[in-house]
Structures are given as C-alpha cells and as structure tokens.
C-alpha positions as a Markdown table, in Angstrom:
| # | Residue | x | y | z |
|---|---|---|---|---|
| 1 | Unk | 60.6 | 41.9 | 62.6 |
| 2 | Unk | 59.1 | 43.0 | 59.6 |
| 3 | Unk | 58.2 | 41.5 | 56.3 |
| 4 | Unk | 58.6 | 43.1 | 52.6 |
| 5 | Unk | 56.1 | 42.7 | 50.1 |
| 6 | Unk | 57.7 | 41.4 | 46.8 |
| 7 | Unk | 56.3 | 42.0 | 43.5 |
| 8 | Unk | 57.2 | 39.4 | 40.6 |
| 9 | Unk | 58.6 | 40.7 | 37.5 |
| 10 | Unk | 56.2 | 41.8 | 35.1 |
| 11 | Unk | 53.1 | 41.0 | 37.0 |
| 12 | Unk | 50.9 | 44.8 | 37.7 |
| 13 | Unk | 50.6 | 45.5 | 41.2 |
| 14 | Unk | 46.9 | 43.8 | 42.0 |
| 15 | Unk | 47.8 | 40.9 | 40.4 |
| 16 | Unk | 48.0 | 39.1 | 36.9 |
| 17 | Unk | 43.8 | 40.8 | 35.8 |
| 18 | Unk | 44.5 | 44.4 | 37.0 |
| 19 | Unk | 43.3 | 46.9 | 34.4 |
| 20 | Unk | 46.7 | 48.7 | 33.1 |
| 21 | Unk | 46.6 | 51.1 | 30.3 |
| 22 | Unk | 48.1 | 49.6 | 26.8 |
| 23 | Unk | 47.9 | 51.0 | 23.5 |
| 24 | Unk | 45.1 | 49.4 | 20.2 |
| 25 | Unk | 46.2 | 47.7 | 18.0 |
| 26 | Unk | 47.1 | 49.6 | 14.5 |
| 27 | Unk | 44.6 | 47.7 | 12.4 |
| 28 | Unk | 41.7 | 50.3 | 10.2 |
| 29 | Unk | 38.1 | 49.7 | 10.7 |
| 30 | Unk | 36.1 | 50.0 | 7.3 |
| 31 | Unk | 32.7 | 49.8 | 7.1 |
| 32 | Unk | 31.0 | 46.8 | 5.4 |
| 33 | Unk | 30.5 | 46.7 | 1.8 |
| 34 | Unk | 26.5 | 46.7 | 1.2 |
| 35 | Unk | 25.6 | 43.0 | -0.6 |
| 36 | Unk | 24.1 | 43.6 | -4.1 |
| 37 | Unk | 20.4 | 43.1 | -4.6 |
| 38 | Unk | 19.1 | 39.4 | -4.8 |
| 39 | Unk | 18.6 | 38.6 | -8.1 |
| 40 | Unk | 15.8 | 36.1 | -8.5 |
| 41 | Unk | 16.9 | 35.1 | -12.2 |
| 42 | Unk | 15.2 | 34.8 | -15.3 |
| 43 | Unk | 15.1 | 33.8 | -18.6 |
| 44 | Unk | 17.9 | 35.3 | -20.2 |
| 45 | Unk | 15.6 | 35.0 | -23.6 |
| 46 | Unk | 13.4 | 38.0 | -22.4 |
| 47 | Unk | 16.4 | 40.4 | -22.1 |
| 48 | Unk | 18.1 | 39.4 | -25.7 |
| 49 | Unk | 14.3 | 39.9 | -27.2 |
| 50 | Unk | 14.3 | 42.7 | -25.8 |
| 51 | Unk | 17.8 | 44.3 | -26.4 |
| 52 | Unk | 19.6 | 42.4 | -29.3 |
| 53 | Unk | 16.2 | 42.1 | -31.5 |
| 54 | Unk | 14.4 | 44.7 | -33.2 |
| 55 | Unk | 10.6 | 44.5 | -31.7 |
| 56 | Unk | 7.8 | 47.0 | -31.8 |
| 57 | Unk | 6.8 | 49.0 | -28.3 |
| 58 | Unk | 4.2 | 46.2 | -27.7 |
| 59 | Unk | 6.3 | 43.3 | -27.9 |
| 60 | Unk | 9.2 | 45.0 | -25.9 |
| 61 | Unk | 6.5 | 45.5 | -23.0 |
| 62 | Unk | 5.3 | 42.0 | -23.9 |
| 63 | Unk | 8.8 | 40.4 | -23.3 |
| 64 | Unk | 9.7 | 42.8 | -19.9 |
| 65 | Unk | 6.0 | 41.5 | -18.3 |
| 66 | Unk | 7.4 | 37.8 | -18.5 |
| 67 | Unk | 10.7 | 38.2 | -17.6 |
| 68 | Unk | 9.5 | 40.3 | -14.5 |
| 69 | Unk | 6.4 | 37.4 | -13.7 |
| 70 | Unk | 9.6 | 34.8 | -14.0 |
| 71 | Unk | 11.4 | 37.1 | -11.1 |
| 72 | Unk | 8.3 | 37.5 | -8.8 |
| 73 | Unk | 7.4 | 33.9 | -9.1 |
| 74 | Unk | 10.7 | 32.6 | -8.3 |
| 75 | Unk | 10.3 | 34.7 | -5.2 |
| 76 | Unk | 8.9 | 32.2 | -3.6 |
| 77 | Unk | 9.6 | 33.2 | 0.5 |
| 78 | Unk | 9.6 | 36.6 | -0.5 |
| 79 | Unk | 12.9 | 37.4 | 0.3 |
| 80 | Unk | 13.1 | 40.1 | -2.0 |
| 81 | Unk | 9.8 | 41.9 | -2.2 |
| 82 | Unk | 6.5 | 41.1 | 0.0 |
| 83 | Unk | 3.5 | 39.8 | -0.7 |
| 84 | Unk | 1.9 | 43.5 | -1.0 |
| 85 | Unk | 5.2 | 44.7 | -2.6 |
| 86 | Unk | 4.6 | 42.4 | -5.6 |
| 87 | Unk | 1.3 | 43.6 | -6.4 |
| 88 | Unk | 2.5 | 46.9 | -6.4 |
| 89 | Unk | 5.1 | 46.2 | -8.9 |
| 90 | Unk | 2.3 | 43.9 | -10.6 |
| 91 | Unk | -0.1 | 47.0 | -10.8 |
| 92 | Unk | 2.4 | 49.2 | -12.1 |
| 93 | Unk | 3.7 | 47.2 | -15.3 |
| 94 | Unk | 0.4 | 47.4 | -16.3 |
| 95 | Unk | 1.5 | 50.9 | -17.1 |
| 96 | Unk | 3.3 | 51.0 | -20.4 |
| 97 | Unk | 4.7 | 54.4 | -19.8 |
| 98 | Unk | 6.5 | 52.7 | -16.6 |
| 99 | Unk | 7.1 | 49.7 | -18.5 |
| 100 | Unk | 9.1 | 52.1 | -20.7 |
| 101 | Unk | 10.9 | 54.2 | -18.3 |
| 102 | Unk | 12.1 | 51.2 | -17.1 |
| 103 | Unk | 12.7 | 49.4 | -19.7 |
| 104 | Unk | 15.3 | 52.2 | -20.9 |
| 105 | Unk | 16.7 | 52.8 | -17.7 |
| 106 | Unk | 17.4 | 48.7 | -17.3 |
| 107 | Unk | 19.3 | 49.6 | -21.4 |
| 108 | Unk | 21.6 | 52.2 | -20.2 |
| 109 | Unk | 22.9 | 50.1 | -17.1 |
| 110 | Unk | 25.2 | 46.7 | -16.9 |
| 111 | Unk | 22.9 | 44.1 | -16.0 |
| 112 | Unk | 23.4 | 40.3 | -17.4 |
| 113 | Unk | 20.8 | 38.9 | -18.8 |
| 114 | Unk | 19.2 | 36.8 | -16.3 |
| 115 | Unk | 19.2 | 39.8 | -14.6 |
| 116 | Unk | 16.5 | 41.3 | -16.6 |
| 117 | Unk | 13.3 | 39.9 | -14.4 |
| 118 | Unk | 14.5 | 41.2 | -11.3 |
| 119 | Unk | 15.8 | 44.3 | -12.1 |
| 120 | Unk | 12.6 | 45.5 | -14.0 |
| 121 | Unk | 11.2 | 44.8 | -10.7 |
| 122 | Unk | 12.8 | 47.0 | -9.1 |
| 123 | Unk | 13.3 | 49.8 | -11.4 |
| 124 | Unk | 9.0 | 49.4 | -11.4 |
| 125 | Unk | 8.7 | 49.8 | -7.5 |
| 126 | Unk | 11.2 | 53.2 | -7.7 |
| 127 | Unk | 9.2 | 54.8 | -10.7 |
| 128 | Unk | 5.5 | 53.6 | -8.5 |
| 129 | Unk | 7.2 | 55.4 | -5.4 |
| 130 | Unk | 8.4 | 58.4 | -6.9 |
| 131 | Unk | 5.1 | 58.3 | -9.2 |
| 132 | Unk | 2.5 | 58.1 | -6.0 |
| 133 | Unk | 4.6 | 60.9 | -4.0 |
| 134 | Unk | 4.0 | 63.8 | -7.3 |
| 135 | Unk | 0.9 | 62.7 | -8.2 |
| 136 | Unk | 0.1 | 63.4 | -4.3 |
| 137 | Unk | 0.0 | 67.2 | -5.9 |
| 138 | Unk | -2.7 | 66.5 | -8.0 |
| 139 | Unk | -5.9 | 68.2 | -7.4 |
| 140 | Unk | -9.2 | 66.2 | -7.7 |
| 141 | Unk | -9.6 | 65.0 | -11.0 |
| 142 | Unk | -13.1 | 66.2 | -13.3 |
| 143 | Unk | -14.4 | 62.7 | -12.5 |
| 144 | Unk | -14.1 | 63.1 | -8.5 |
| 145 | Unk | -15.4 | 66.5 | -8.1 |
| 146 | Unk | -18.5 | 65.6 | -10.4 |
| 147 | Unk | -18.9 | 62.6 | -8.1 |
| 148 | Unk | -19.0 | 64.7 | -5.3 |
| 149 | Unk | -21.1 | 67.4 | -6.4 |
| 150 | Unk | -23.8 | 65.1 | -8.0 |
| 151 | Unk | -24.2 | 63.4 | -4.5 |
| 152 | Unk | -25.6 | 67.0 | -3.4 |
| 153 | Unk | -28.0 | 67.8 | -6.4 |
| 154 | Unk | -30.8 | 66.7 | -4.1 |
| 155 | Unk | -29.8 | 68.9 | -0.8 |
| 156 | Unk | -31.2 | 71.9 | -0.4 |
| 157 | Unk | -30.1 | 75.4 | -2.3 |
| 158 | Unk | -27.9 | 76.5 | 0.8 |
| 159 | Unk | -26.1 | 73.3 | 1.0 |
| 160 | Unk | -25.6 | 72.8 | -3.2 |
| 161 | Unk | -23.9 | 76.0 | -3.3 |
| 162 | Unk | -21.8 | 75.4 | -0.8 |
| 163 | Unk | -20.8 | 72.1 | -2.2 |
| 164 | Unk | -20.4 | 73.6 | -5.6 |
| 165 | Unk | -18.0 | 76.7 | -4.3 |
| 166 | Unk | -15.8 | 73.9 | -2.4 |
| 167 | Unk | -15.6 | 71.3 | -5.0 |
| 168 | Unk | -15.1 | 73.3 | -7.8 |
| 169 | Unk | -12.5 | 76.2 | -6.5 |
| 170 | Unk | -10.8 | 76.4 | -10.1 |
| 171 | Unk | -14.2 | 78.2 | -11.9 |
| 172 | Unk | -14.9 | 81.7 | -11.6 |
| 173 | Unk | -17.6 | 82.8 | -9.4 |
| 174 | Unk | -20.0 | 83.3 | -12.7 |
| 175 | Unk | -20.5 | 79.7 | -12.9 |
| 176 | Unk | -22.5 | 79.3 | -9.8 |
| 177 | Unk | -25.3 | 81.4 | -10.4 |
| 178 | Unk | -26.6 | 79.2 | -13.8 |
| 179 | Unk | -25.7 | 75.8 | -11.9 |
| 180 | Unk | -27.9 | 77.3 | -8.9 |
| 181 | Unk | -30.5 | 78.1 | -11.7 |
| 182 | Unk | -30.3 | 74.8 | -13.0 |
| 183 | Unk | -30.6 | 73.2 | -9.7 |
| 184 | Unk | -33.7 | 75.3 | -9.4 |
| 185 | Unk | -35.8 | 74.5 | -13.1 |
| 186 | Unk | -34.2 | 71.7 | -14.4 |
| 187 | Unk | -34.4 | 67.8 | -14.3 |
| 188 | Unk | -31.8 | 65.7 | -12.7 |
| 189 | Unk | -30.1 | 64.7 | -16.0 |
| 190 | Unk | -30.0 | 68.1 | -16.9 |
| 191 | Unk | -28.0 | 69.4 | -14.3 |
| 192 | Unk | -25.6 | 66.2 | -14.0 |
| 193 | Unk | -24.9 | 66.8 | -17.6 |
| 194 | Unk | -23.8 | 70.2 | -17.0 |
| 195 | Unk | -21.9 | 69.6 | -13.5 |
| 196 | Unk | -20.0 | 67.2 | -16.0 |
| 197 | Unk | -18.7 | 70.1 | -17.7 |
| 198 | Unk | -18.3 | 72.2 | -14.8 |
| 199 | Unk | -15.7 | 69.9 | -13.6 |
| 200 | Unk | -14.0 | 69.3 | -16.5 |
| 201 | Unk | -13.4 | 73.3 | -16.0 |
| 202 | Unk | -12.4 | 73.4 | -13.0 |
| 203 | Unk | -9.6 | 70.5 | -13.5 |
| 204 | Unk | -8.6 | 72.4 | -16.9 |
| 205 | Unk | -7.9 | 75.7 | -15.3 |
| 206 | Unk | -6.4 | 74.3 | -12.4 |
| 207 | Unk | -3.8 | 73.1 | -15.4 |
| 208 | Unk | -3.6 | 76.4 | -16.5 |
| 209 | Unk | -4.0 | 78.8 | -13.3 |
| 210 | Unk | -3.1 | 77.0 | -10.8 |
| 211 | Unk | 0.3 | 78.4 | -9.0 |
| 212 | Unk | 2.8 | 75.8 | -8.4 |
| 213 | Unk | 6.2 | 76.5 | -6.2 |
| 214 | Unk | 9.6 | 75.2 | -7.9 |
| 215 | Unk | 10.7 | 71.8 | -6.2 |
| 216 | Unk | 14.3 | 70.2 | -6.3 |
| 217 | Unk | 16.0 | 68.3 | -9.1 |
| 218 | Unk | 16.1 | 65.3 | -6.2 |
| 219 | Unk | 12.2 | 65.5 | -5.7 |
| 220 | Unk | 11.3 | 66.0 | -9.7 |
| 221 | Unk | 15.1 | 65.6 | -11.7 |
| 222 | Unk | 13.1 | 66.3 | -15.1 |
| 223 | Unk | 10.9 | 69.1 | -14.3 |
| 224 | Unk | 11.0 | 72.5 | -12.5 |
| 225 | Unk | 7.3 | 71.9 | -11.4 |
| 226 | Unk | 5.0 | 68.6 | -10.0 |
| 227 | Unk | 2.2 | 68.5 | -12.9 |
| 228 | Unk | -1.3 | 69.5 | -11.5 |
| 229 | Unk | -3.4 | 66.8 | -13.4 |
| 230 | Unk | -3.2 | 62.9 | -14.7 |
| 231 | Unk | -3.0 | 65.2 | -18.6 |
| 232 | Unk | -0.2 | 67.3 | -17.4 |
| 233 | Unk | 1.5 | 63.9 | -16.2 |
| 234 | Unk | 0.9 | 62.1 | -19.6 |
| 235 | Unk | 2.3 | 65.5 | -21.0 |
| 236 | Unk | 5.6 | 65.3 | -19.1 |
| 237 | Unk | 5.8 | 61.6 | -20.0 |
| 238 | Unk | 5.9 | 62.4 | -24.0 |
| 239 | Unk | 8.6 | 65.4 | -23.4 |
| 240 | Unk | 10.7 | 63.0 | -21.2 |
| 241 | Unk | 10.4 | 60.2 | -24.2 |
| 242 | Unk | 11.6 | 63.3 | -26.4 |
| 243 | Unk | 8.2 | 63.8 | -28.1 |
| 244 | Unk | 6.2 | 66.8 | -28.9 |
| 245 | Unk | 3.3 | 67.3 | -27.0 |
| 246 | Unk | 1.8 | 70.2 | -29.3 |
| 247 | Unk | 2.3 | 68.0 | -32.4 |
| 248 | Unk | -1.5 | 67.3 | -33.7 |
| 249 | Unk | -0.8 | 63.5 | -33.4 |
| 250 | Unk | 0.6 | 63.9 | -29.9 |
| 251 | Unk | -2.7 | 65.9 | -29.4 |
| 252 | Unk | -5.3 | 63.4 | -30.9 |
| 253 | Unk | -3.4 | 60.9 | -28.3 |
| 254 | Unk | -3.8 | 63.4 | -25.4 |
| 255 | Unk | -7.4 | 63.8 | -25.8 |
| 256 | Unk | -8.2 | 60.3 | -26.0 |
| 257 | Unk | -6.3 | 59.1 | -23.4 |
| 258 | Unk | -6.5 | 61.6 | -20.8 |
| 259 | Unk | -7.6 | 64.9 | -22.3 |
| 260 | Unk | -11.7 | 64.1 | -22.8 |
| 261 | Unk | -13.5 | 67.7 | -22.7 |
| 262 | Unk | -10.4 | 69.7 | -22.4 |
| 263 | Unk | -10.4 | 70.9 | -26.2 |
| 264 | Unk | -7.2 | 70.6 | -28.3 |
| 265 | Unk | -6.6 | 74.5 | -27.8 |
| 266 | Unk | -6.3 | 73.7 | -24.1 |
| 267 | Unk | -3.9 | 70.3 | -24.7 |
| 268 | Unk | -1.4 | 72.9 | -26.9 |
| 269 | Unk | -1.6 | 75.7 | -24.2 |
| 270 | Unk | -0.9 | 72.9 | -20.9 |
| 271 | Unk | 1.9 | 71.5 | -23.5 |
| 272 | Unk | 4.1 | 74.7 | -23.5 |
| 273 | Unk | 3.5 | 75.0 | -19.9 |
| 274 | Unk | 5.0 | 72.0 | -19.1 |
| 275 | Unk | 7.8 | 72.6 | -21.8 |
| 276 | Unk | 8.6 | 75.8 | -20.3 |
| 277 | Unk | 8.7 | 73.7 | -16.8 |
| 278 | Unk | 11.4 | 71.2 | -18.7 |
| 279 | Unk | 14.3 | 71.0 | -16.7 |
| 280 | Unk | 16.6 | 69.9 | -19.6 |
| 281 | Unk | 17.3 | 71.7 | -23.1 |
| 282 | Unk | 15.2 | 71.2 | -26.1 |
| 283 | Unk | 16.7 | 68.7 | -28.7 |
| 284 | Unk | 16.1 | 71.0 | -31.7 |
| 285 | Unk | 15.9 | 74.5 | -32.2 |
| 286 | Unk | 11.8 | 74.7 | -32.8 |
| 287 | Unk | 12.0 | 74.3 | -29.3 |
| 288 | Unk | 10.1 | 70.9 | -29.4 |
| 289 | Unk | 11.2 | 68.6 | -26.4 |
C-alpha cells in the first residue's frame, strides 16, 4: 500500500516560506532631493540697507558685518558652521575685498531678506577657501625672507651666503657679493637695512620673472594664472571689480597698501601682467579691465 503526497493549491512545494522567483514591483527609485542650507535668519533691515538704499562702500560693509554677526550668533549649537568655522568666516569679513565679492555675489542671486546674515556667511567661507588654496602659490613675501635672513647676519660667512642664495632665489647672483661685503665691514643696522631691500627684490622679480603654468577656469574662473604675490592678488582684485590697475590713483592705492618698495614703474609693469592673464575681455577698447 502506498501513499501519495498531495500538494495544496497554490502553496510552493517546501511549504507556504519557500523562496520562489516573482517579479519587483514597477515603482522608480529617485534619489533624494538635497535640503537647502539652514538659514539662521536675520534682520531683514541689513539686506534693504544694503540693496534698496544708496550707501557708500563703508556703510555697505558696515551693514553685511551685522547682518552676518546676527547669523553666527543665532548659531547657537553650531548646527551650521563650527566653532573654528565661525572664526574663519569672522577673520575673513575683516577683508573688505571679500566683504565685497560677496556682497555682489549675494546681489545677483534670489535670497530673501532675512536671508542676508547667513548667506554672507557662507559666500565668506567659499571666497576664504578658494582664497587660502591660490594664495598657497605665493612665494615668501619681502617681510619673510628678510626675517629669515636677518636671523643669520651673525653666523659665519659660509653659512650667510648660503642663507642669502636660498632665501632670496629671485635676485641675480651680483647681489650676493656687496651683501657678503656688507656682512664683512658694516654694522648690524647697516646690513639689515639693505637685506630689507634685497627682499623687496627678490619678491618683485618673482612678480615679474617668475614662470607660472596655466590652471583651469574651475581652479582660477577669472584668471589664466595664480598671482605670485599678496600685490599681484590686490591687482586681480581691482581688474575683477572692473578697475584699472595702471591708473595713477589705482597705483598710489597699490603702493600703500601692498606695494611698499616696489616703485610705481614696477606696480604698472605687474598690472599688465596680470591683465594679459585676464580670463575675460576688457570692458573698453583702451584695453583697461
């Protein structure tokens, strides 16, 4: 006698958890939408000052500096930036050519007004970024290669010329002979005097010499070239504000600010440099940026 297995309708053989093959559902998978920034608000007063009213550079800065301290202080569990973040921000609207940049960058977007605070923040922390990584091309500047070679003015010949061929690679080789003679016969002052101008040489033909590759529109959108120098920077920041560098006010402004030794002849030659390096066309037909 034998006994048939029977199989209930529409059960799978193994019973009612066997794996059976079946088809997925027809339904898309999207990928999430990214949440917008947190917008710690602020005064909306700040933005209308800024925008709808007709103030000077000074008060425009003035207004963007509150309305970006109302943002970071209503960040109170630093949900948007860090504690170290915030004082890197802090540090750079000190700046007024960031304060500017992002001033006008904030004017050409849609941002209400409460808005303001926060995104001034963070337009600051992308111009600080992208600021730190070209400036990482700078060579020493005149003040910390003259530190470094007045720390050696007491060391022996040998060593002094050593430091002043390393320090100072931007001079031709006829300057070390008189500094070695100076190091020689004259008095301390003397020679720091002169390693003062040394260095301001050194940093000037580095400006002017000094052979820089072509980077990408992502890694310098307004220029063909990283400036070389803390001038060449404040250079690219007048051409990018549409001003001309090589106009005598623009020069008097260079030399104070950042120019000290260089000479105005040397400001106008760095100044067409950096215009020939402009990525974008000139506004007028003098050529002026």
């Amino acid at each position: 006698m034998t006994t048939t297995a029977r199989q209930p309708k529409g059960v799978p053989v193994g019973g009612q958890f066997a794996a059976t093959a079946h088809a997925e559902p027809d339904m898309p998978l999207t990928a999430p939408v990214a949440a917008p920034p947190i917008s710690v608000p602020s005064d909306p007063q700040w933005f209308k000052l800024v925008y709808e009213d007709r103030p000077s550079n000074g008060e425009r800065r003035s207004y963007a500096r509150i309305a970006l301290e109302d943002s970071l202080a209503g960040d109170d569990f630093a949900v948007v930036h860090d504690e170290a973040a915030r004082s890197e921000i802090r540090a750079e609207a000190e700046r007024h050519d960031s304060v500017d940049k992002a001033i006008g960058r904030i004017g050409s977007s849609s941002i209400k007004a409460h808005q303001f605070g926060a995104a001034t923040a963070r337009e600051l922390k992308t111009i600080r970024e992208r600021r730190l990584a070209i400036e990482s091309h700078y060579v020493p500047t005149s003040e910390a290669t003259f530190e470094t070679a007045a720390a050696k003015i007491g060391s022996s010949a040998e060593e002094y010329r050593q430091t002043l061929e390393a320090t100072f690679p931007h001079v031709g080789e006829e300057w070390y002979g008189p500094m070695m003679e100076n190091h020689r016969l004259q008095p301390e002052s003397w020679q720091r005097g002169q390693l003062h101008n040394l260095a301001i040489v050194n940093e000037r033909n580095a400006a002017l010499k000094l052979h820089r590759p072509v980077v990408s529109e992502d890694e310098n959108p307004d220029f063909t070239t990283h400036p070389a120098t803390p001038l060449e920077s404040r250079i690219d920041g007048l051409i990018a504000h549409g001003g001309d560098p090589a106009d005598p006010a623009s020069v008097r402004y260079l030399a104070h600010e950042e120019g000290a030794g260089y000479g105005t002849v040397f400001i106008k030659e760095i100044a067409k440099q950096r215009l020939a390096a402009w990525r974008h066309n000139p506004i007028d037909r003098s050529g002026k940026a």
